[in-house]
MDTraj code that builds the backbone (N, CA, C; nanometers):
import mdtraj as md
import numpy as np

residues = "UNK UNK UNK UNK UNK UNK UNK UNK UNK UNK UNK UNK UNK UNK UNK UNK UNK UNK UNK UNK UNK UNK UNK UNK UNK UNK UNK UNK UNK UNK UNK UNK UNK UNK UNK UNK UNK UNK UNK UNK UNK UNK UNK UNK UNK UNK UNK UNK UNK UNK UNK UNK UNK UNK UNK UNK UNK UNK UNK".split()
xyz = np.array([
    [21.5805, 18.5731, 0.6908],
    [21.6988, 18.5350, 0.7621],
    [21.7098, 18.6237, 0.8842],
    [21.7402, 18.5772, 0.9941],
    [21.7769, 18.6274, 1.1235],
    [21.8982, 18.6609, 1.1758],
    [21.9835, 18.7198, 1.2424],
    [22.0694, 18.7224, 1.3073],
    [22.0330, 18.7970, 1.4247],
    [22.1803, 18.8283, 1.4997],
    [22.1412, 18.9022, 1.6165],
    [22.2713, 19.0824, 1.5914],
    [22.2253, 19.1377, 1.6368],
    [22.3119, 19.2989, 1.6600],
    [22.4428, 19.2040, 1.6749],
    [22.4877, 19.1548, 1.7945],
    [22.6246, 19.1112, 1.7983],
    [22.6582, 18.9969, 1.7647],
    [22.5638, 18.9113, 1.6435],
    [22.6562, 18.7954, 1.6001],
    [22.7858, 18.8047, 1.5550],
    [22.8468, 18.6461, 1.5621],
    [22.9964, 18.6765, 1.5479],
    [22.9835, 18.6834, 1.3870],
    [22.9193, 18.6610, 1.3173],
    [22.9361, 18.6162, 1.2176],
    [22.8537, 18.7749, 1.1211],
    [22.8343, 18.8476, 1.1984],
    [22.7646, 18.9796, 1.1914],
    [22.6606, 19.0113, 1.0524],
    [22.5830, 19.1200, 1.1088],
    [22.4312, 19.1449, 1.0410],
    [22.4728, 19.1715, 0.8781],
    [22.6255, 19.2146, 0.8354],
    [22.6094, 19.2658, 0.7035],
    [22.6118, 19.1024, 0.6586],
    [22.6733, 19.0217, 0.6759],
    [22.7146, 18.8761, 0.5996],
    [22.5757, 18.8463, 0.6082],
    [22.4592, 18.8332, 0.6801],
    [22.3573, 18.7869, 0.6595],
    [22.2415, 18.8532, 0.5923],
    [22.2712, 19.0191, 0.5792],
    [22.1900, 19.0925, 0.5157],
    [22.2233, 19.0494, 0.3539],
    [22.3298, 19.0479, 0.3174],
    [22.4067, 18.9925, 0.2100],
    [22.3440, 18.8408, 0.1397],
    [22.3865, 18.7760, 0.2393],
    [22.2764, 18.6372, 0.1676],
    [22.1074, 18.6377, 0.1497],
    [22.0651, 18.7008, 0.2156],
    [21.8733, 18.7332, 0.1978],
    [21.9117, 18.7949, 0.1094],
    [21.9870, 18.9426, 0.0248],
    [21.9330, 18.9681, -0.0695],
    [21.9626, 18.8449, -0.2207],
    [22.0319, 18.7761, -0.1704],
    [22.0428, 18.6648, -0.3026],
    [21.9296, 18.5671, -0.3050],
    [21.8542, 18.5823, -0.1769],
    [21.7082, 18.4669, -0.2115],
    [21.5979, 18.5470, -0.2037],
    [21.5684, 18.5448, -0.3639],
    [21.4109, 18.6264, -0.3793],
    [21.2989, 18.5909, -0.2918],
    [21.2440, 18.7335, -0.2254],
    [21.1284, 18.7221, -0.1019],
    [21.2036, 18.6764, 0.0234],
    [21.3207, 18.7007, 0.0136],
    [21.3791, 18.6650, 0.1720],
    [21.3682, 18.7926, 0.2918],
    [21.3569, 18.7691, 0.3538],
    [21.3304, 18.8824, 0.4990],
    [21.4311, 18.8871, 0.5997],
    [21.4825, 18.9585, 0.5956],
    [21.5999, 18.9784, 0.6911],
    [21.5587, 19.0543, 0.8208],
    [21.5662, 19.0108, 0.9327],
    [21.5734, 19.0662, 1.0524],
    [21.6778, 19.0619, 1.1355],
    [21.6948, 19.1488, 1.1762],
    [21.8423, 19.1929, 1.2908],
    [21.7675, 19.2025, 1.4629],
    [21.8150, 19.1309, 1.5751],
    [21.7406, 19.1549, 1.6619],
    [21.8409, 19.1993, 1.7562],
    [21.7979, 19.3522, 1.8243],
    [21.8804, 19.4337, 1.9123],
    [21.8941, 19.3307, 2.0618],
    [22.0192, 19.3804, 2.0860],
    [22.1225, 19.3446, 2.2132],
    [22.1023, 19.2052, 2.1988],
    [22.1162, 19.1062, 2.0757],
    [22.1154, 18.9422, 2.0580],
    [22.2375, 18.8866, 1.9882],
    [22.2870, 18.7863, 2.0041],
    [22.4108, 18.7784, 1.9726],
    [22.3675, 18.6410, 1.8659],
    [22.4667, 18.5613, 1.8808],
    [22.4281, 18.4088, 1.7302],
    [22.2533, 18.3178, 1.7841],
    [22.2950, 18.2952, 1.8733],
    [22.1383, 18.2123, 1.8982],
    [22.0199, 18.3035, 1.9687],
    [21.9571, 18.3736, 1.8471],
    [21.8520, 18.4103, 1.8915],
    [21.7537, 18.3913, 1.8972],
    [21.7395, 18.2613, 1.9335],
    [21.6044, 18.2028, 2.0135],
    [21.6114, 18.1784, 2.1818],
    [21.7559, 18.2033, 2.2277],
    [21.7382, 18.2440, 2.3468],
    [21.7774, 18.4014, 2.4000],
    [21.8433, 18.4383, 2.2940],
    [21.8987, 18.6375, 2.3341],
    [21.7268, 18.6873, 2.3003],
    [21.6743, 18.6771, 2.1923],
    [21.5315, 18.7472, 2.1790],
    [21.4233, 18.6479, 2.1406],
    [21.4190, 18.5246, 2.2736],
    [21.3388, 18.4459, 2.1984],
    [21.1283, 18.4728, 2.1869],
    [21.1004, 18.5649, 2.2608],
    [20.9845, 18.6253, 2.2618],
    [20.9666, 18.6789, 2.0706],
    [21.0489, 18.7255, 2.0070],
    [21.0179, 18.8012, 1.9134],
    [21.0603, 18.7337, 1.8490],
    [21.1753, 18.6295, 1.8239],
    [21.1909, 18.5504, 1.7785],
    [21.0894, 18.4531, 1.7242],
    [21.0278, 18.4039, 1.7971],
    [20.8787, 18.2996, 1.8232],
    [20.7993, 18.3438, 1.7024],
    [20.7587, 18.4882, 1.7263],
    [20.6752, 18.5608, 1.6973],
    [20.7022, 18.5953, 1.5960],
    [20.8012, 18.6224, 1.5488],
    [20.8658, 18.6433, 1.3474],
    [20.8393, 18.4998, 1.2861],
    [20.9033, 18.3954, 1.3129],
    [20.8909, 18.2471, 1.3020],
    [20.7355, 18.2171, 1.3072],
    [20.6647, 18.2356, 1.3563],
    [20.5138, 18.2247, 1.3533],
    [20.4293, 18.3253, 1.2013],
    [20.4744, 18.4490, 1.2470],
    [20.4143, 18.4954, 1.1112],
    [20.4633, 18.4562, 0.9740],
    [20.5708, 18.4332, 0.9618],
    [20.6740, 18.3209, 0.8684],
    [20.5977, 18.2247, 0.8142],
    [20.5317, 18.1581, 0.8908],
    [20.4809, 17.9937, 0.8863],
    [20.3427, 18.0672, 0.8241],
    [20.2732, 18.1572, 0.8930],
    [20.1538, 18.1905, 0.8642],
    [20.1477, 18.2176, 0.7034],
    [20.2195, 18.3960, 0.6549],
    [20.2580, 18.3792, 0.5287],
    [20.2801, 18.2950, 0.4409],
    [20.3341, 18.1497, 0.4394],
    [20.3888, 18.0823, 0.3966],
    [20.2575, 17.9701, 0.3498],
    [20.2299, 17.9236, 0.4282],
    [20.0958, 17.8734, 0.4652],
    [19.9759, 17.8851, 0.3783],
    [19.9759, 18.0137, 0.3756],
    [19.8603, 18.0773, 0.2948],
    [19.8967, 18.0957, 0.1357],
    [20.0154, 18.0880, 0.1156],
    [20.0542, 18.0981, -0.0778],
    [20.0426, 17.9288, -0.1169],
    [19.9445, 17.9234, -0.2083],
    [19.9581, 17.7957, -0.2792],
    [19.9501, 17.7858, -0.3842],
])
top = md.Topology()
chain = top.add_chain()
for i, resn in enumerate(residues, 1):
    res = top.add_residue(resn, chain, resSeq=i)
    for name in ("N", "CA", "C"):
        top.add_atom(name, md.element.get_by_symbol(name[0]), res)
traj = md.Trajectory(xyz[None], top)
């Protein structure tokens, strides 16, 4: 799960739900607010990609 440093909806409420889904990954992305695919969308991309990759590979 993703959020951003200044979502409105802020990093503890979402750190909170990843730990209720086993193997969930929580990332927080600095100076990004709710849509961070345009506040950090470079690293964004790039978490979302290794995501798919991991994912991919368990069968």
């Amino acid at each position: 799960m993703t959020t951003g440093e200044f979502d409105e909806l802020g990093p503890k409420l979402i750190e909170q739900h990843a730990k209720l889904i086993p193997g969930a990954k929580f990332i927080v992305y600095k100076d990004a607010a709710h849509v961070t695919q345009w506040d950090a969308a470079e690293q964004s991309v790039k978490d979302a990609r290794e995501f798919f990759r991991s994912v991919d590979t368990k069968k």
